[in-house]
N, C-alpha and C positions, 0 to 999 in steps of 0.2 A: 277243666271246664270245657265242655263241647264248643267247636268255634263258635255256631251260628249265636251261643248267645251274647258272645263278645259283638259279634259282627251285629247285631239288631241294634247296638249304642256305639254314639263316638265316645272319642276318648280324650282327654285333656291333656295336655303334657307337665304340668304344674310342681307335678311330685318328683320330675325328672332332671328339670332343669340344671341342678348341682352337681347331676352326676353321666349326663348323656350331652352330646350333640344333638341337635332335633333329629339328621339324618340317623340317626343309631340308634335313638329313641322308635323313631317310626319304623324301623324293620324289628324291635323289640317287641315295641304292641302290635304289627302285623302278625306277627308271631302269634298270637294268641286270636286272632282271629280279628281286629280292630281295622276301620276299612278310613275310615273317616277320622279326623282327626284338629282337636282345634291349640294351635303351637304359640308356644309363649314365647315374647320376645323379652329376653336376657340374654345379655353378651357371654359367651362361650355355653350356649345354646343354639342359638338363633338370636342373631345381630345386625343390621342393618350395613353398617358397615366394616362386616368382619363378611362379608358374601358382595364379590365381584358378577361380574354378567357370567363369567363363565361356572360357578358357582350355582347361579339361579337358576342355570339354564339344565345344569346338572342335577340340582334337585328335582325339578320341577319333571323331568324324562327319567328318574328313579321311581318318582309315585306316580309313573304310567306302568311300571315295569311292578310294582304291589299290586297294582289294580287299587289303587287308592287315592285320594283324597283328602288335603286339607280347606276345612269349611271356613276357619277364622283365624288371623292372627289376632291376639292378643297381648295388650301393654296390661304391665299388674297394676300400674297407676300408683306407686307408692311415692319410686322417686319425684314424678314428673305431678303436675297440677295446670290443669287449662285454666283454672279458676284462682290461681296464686293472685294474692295484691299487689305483689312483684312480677313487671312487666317485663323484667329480663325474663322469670323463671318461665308467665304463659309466655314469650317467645320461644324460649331453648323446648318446649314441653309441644309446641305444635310443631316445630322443627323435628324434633325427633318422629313425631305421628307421621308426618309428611312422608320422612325416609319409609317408614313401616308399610307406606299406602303403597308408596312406590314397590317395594316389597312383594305386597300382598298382589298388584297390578302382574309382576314378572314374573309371580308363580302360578295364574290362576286362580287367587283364592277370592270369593267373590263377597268375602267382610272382614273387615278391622272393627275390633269390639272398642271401646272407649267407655272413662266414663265421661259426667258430666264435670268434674272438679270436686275441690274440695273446703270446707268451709274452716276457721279455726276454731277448734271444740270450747277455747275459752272465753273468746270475743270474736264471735264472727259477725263478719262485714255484713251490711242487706245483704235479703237475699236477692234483691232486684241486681243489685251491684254484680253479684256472682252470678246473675243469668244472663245479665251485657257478656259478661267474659265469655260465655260459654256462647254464645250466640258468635261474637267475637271471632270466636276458634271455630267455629261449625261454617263461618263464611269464608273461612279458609280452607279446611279441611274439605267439605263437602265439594267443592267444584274439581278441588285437589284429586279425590280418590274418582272421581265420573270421568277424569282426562285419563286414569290410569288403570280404569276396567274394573272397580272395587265399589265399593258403599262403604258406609261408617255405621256400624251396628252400638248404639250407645244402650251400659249395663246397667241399670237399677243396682245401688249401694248403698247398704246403709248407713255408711260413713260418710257417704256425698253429700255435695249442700243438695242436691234434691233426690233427698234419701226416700222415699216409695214411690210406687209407679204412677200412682194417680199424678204427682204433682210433674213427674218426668214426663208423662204423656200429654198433660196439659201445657208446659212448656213447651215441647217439640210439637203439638198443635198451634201453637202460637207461634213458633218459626215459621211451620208451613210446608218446607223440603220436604216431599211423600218418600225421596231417595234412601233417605233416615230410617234406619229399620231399628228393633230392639232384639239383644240379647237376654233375656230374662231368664233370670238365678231365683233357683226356689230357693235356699236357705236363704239368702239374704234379705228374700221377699219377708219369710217367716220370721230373720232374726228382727227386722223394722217390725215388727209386730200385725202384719197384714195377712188377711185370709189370704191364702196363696191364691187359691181355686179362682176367686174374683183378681186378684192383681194379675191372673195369666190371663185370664177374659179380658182385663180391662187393658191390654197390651195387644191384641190382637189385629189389630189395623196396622201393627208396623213390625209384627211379630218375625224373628227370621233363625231362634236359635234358643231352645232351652236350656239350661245349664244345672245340673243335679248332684249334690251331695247333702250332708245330714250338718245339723248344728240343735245346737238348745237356744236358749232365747237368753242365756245371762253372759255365756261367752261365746263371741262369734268365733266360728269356725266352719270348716270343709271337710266335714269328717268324712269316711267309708259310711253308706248307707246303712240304716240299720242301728247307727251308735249313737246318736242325737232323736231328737222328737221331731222332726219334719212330717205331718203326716202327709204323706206319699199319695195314699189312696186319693186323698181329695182331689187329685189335678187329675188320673183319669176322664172322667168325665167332661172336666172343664178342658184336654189336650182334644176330646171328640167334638167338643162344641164350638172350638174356635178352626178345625179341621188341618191342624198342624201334621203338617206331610215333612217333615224334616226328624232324621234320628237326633234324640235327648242327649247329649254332649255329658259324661259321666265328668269330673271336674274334683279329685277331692285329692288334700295335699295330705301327704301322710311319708313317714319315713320307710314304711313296708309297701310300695308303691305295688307290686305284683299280685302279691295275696289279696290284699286290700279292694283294688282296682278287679280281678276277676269276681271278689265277693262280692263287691257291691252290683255287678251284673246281674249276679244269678240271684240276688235279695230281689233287684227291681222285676226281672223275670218272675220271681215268687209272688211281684204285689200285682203284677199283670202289665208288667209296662216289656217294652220289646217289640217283635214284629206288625201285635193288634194293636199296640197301646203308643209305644216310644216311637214308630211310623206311622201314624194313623193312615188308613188309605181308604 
């Protein structure tokens, strides 16, 4: 695959995690032409406290020497819950974001994605209850990451207690912090069953990072582009009209991470996304 069309999208590290260091990871994907990059935090990846000063300082002067760029750290949100009923758990769970922030501060990186918590799929609590928590956590975290040079980019999920974007945006309207940016994920937007095209509109006042891979609507998933129903084509238009100037963060977990990952480049390339489209300018 020709670089430039690796380099017109970032790239996720998601699929790398079990088998790369982030540093080994990022001269992997620079390799293929990838400039920008959004890193996941998991320990013997990228760890918070598995990276001293001299560590960070050493990353951070290797991706000057790529000519590269990390846009976001990223928590997967499985282990941890801002929104737990157990107030040990959102303690140890904005403890760890904290360290991340700090992190994310020592390297340049100017967002920490998050989400908003999670509800129990059997009996869950209000949901006023799980938006104390999460406001809770945002009076921590948010002053947190402004002292350490970062913002907190929170994800639309459809497994969170506030699974589509309308009701995320109307919360984080209701907090008020304009610092509070969104991460928005088209499959997940899709798998919550929402027009994408309107949920990226209706995101756009705190918009700071798209996120792109393919799923169906019965099993969530992060496929390689192309292999789920995402329709793709629809958010062109709506990435023109909210005038999103940031490359679309490619994001999909697969065990063929190489093949997969350059595929789905040159698919988005095909649907028109890339230099006109994936950087609107």
């Amino acid at each position: 695959m020709p670089q430039n069309s690796a380099s017109a999208f970032g790239c996720n590290t998601y699929s790398y995690i079990l088998s790369h260091t982030a540093r080994d990871c990022l001269n992997h994907l620079a390799g293929f032409g990838f400039r920008e990059f959004e890193v996941m935090m998991v320990p013997g990846h990228c760890w918070p406290a598995e990276m001293d000063a001299a560590a960070r300082a050493g990353l951070r002067k290797h991706l000057t020497s790529l000519e590269a760029n990390i846009v976001t750290l990223n928590m997967p949100n499985i282990d941890m819950n801002i929104a737990g009923i157990a107030p040990e758990m959102r303690a140890y769970t904005i403890g760890i974001l904290k360290r991340i922030v700090e992190l994310a501060g020592d390297l340049g990186v100017p967002g920490v994605v998050i989400g908003p918590g999670k509800a129990n799929p059997l009996f869950p609590a209000p949901k006023e209850r799980l938006t104390g928590y999460f406001f809770a956590a945002l009076d921590e975290l948010a002053p947190h990451a402004k002292k350490c040079g970062t913002a907190l980019w929170v994800e639309n999920m459809p497994l969170a207690a506030l699974p589509t974007i309308d009701e995320l945006m109307t919360t984080l309207e209701r907090y008020g912090n304009p610092d509070i940016g969104i991460a928005w994920d088209a499959p997940n937007s899709y798998f919550a069953g929402e027009d994408i095209a309107a949920s990226l509109i209706r995101s756009a006042p705190r918009l700071k990072l798209v996120h792109l891979s393919d799923t169906g609507q019965a099993v969530y998933k992060h496929d390689p582009i192309g292999t789920g129903t995402v329709p793709f084509a629809t958010l062109l238009p709506a990435l023109a009209k909210v005038g999103y100037r940031g490359r679309t963060m490619i994001e999909i977990t697969t065990t063929t991470p190489d093949a997969d990952i350059l595929a789905s480049a040159e698919r988005l390339i095909e649907l028109g996304f890339g230099a006109s489209a994936g950087r609107v300018s």
